[in-house]
OpenMM code with the backbone's topology and positions (N, CA, C; nanometers):
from openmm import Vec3, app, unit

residues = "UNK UNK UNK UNK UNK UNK UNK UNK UNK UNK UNK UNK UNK UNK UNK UNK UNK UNK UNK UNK UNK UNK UNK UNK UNK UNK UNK UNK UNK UNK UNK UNK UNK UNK UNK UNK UNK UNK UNK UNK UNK UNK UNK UNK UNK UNK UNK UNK UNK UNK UNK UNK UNK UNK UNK UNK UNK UNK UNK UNK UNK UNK UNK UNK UNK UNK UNK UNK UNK UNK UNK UNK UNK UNK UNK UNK UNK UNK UNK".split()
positions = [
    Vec3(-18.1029, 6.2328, 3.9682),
    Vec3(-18.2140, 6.1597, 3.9105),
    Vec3(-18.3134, 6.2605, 3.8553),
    Vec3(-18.3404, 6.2488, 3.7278),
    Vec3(-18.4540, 6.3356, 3.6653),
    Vec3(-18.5598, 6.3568, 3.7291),
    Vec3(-18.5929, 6.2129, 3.6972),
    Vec3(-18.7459, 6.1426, 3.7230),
    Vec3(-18.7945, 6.0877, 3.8231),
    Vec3(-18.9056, 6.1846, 3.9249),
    Vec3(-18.9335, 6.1515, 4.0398),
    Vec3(-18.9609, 6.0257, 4.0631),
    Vec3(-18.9440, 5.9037, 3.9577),
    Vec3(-18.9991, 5.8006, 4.0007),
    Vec3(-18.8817, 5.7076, 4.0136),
    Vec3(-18.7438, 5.7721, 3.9327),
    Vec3(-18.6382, 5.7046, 3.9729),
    Vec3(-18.5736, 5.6708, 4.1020),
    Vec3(-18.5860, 5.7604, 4.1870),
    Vec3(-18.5815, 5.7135, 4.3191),
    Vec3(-18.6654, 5.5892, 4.3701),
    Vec3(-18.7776, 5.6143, 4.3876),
    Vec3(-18.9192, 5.4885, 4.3906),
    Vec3(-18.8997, 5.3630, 4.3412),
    Vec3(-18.8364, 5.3781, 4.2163),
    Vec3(-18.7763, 5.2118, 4.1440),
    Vec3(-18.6698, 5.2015, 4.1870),
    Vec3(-18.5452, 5.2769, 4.2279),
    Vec3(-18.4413, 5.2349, 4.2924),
    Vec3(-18.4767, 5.1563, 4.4276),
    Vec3(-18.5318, 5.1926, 4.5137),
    Vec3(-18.5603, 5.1560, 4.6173),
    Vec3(-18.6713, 5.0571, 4.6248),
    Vec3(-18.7679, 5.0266, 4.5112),
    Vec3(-18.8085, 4.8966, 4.4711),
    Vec3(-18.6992, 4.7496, 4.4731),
    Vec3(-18.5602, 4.8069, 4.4394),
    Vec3(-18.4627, 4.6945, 4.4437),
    Vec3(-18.4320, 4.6189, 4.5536),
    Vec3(-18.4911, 4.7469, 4.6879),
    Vec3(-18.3929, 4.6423, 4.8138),
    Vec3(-18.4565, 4.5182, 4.8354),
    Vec3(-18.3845, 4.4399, 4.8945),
    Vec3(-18.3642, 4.2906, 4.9294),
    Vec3(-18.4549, 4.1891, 4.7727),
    Vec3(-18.3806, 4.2455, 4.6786),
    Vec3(-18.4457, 4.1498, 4.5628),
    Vec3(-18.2885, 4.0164, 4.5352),
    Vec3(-18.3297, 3.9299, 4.5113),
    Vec3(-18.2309, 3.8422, 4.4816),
    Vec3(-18.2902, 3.7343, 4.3523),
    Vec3(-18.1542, 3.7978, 4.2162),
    Vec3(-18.1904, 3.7228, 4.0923),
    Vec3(-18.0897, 3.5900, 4.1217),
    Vec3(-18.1332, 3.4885, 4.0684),
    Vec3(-18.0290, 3.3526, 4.0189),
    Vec3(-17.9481, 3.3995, 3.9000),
    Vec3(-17.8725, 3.3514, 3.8967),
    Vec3(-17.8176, 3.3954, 3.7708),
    Vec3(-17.8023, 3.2810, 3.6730),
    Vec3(-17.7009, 3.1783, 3.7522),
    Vec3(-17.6401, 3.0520, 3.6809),
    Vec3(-17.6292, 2.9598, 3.7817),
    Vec3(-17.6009, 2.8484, 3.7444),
    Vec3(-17.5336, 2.7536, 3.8458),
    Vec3(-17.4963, 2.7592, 3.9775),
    Vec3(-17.6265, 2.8265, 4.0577),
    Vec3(-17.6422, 2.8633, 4.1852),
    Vec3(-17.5950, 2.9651, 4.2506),
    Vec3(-17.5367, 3.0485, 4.1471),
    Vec3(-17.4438, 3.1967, 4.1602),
    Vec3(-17.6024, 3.2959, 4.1629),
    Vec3(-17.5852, 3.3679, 4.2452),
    Vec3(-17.6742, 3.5026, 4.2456),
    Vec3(-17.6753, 3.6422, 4.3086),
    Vec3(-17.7044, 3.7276, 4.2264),
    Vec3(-17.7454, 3.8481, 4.3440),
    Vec3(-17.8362, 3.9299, 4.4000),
    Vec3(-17.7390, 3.9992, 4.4492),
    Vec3(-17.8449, 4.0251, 4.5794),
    Vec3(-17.8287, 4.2289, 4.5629),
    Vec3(-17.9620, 4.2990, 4.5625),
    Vec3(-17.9551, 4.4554, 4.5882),
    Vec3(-17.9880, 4.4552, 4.7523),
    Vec3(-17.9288, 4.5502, 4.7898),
    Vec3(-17.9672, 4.6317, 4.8944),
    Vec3(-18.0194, 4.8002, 4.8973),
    Vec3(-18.1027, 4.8153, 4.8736),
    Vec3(-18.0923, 4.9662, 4.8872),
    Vec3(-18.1964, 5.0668, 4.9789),
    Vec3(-18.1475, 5.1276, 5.0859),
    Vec3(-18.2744, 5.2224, 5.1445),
    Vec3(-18.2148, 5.3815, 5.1408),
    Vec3(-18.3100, 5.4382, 5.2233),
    Vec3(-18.3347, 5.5616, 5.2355),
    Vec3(-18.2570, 5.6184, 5.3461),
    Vec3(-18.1824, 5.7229, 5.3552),
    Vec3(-18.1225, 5.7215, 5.4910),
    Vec3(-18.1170, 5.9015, 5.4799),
    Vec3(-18.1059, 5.9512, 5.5617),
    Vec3(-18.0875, 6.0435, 5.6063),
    Vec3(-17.9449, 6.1339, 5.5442),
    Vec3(-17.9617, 6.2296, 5.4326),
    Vec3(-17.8296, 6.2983, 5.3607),
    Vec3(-17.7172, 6.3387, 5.4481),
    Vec3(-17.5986, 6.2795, 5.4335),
    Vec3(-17.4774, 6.3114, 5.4966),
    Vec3(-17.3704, 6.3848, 5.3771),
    Vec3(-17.2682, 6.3879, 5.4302),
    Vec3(-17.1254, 6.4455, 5.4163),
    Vec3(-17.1042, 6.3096, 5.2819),
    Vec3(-17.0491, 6.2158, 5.3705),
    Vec3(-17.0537, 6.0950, 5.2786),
    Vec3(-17.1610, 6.0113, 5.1842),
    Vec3(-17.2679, 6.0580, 5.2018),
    Vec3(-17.4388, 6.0262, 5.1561),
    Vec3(-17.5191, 6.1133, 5.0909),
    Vec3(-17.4356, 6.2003, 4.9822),
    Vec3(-17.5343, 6.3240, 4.9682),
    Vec3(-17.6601, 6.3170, 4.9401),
    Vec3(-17.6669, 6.1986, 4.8619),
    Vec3(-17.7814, 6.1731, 4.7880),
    Vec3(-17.9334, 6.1305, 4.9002),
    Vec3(-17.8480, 6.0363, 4.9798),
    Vec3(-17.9487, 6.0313, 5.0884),
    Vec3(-17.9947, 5.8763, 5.0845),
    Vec3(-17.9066, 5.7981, 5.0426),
    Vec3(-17.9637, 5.6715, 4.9654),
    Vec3(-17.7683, 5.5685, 4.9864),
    Vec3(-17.8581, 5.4596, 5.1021),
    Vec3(-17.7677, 5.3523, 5.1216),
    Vec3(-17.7288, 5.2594, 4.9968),
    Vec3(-17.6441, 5.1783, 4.9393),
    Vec3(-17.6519, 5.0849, 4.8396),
    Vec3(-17.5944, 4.9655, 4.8596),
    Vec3(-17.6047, 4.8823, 4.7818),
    Vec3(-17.5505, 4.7439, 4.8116),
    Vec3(-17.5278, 4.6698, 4.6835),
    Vec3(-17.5062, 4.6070, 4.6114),
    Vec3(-17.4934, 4.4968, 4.5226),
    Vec3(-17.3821, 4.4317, 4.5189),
    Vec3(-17.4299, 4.2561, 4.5351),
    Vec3(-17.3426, 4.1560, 4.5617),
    Vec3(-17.3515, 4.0744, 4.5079),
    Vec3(-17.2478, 3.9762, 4.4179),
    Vec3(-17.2524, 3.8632, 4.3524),
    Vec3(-17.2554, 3.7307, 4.4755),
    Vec3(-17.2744, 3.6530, 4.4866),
    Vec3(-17.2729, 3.5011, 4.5634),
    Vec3(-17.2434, 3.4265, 4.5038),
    Vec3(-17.1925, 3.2977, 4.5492),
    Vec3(-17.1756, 3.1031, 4.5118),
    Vec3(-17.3153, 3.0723, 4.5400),
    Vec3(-17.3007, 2.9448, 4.4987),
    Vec3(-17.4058, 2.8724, 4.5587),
    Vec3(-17.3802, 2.8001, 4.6862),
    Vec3(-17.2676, 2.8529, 4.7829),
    Vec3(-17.2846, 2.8519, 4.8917),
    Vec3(-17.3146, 2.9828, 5.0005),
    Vec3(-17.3371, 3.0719, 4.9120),
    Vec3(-17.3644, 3.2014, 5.0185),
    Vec3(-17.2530, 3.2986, 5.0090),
    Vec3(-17.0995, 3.2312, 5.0057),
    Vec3(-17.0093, 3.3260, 4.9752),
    Vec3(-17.0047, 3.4431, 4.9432),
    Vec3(-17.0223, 3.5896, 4.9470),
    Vec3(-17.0188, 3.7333, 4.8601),
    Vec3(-16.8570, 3.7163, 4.7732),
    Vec3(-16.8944, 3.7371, 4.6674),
    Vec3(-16.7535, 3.7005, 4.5427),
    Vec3(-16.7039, 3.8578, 4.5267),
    Vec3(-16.8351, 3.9447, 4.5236),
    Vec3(-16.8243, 4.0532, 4.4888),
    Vec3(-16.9275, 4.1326, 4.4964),
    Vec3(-16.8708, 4.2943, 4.5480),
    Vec3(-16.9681, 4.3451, 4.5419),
    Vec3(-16.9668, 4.4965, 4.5378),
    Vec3(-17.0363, 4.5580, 4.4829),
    Vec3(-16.9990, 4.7188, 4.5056),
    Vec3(-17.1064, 4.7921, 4.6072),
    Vec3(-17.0598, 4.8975, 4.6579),
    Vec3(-17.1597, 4.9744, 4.7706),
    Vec3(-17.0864, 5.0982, 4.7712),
    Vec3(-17.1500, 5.1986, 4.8827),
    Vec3(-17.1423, 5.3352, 4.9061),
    Vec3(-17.1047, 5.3219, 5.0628),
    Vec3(-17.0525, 5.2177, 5.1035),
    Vec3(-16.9994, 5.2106, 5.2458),
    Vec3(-16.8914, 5.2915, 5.2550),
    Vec3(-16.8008, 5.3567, 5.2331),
    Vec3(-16.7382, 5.4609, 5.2536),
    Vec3(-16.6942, 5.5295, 5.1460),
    Vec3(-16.6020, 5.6754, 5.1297),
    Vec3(-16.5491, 5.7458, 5.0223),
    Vec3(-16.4222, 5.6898, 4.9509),
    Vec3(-16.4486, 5.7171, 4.8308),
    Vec3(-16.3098, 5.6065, 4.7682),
    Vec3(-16.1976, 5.6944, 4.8064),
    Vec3(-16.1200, 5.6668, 4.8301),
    Vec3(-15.9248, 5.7242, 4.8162),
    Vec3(-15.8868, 5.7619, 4.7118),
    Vec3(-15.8998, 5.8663, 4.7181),
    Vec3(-15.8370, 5.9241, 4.5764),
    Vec3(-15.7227, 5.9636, 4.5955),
    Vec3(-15.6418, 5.9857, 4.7145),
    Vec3(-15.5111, 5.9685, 4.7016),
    Vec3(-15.4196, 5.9079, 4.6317),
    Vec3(-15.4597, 5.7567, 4.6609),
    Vec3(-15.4086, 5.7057, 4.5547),
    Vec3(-15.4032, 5.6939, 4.4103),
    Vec3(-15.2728, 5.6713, 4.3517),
    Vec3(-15.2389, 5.6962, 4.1962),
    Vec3(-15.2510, 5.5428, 4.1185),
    Vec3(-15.3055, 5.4861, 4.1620),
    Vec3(-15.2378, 5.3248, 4.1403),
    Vec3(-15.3524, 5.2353, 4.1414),
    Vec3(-15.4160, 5.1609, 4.0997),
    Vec3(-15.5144, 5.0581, 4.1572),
    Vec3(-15.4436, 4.9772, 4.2430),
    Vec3(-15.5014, 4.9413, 4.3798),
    Vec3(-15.4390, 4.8553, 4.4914),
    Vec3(-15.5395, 4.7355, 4.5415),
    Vec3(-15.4826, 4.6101, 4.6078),
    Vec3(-15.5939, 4.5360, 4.6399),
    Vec3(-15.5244, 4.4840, 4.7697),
    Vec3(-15.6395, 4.4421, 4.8348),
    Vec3(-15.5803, 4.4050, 4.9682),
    Vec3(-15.6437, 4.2546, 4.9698),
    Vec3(-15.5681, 4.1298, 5.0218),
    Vec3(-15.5589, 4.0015, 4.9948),
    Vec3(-15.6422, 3.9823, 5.1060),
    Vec3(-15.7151, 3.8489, 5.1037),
    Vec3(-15.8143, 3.8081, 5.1418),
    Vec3(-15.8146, 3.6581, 5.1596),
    Vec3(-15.7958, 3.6631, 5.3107),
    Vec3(-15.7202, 3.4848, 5.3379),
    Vec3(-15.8572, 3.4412, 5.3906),
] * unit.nanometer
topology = app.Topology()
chain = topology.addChain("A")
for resn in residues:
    res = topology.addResidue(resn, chain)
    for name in ("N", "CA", "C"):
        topology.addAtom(name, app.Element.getBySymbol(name[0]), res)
């Protein structure tokens, strides 16, 4: 981040929740955490799509390191 204030507005995002459409919305998460191995930056994340029943449809985060082992895009099913 350049701009010392980009951090400050990032972290303006946590717990904001836009509507989007037809009761679909999302949701940021973002704080401050302590720089790790997996965390260099020092900064938790979150963003999640919803239904209009609460459902998470989708969402991306920094909850763990991607696999780069793999050669392939893979998905794991979801009953």
């Amino acid at each position: 981040m350049n701009n010392p204030n980009d951090l400050e507005l990032l972290l303006d995002l946590n717990d904001i929740e836009y509507c989007i459409v037809a009761g679909y919305w999302v949701k940021f998460s973002v704080i401050k955490i302590t720089p790790s191995k997996h965390r260099p930056f020092g900064i938790k994340y979150s963003l999640s799509m919803h239904n209009n029943h609460g459902t998470r449809l989708v969402g991306f985060d920094n909850a763990h390191l991607a696999d780069i082992k793999r050669k392939k895009y893979t998905a794991k099913r979801v009953v």
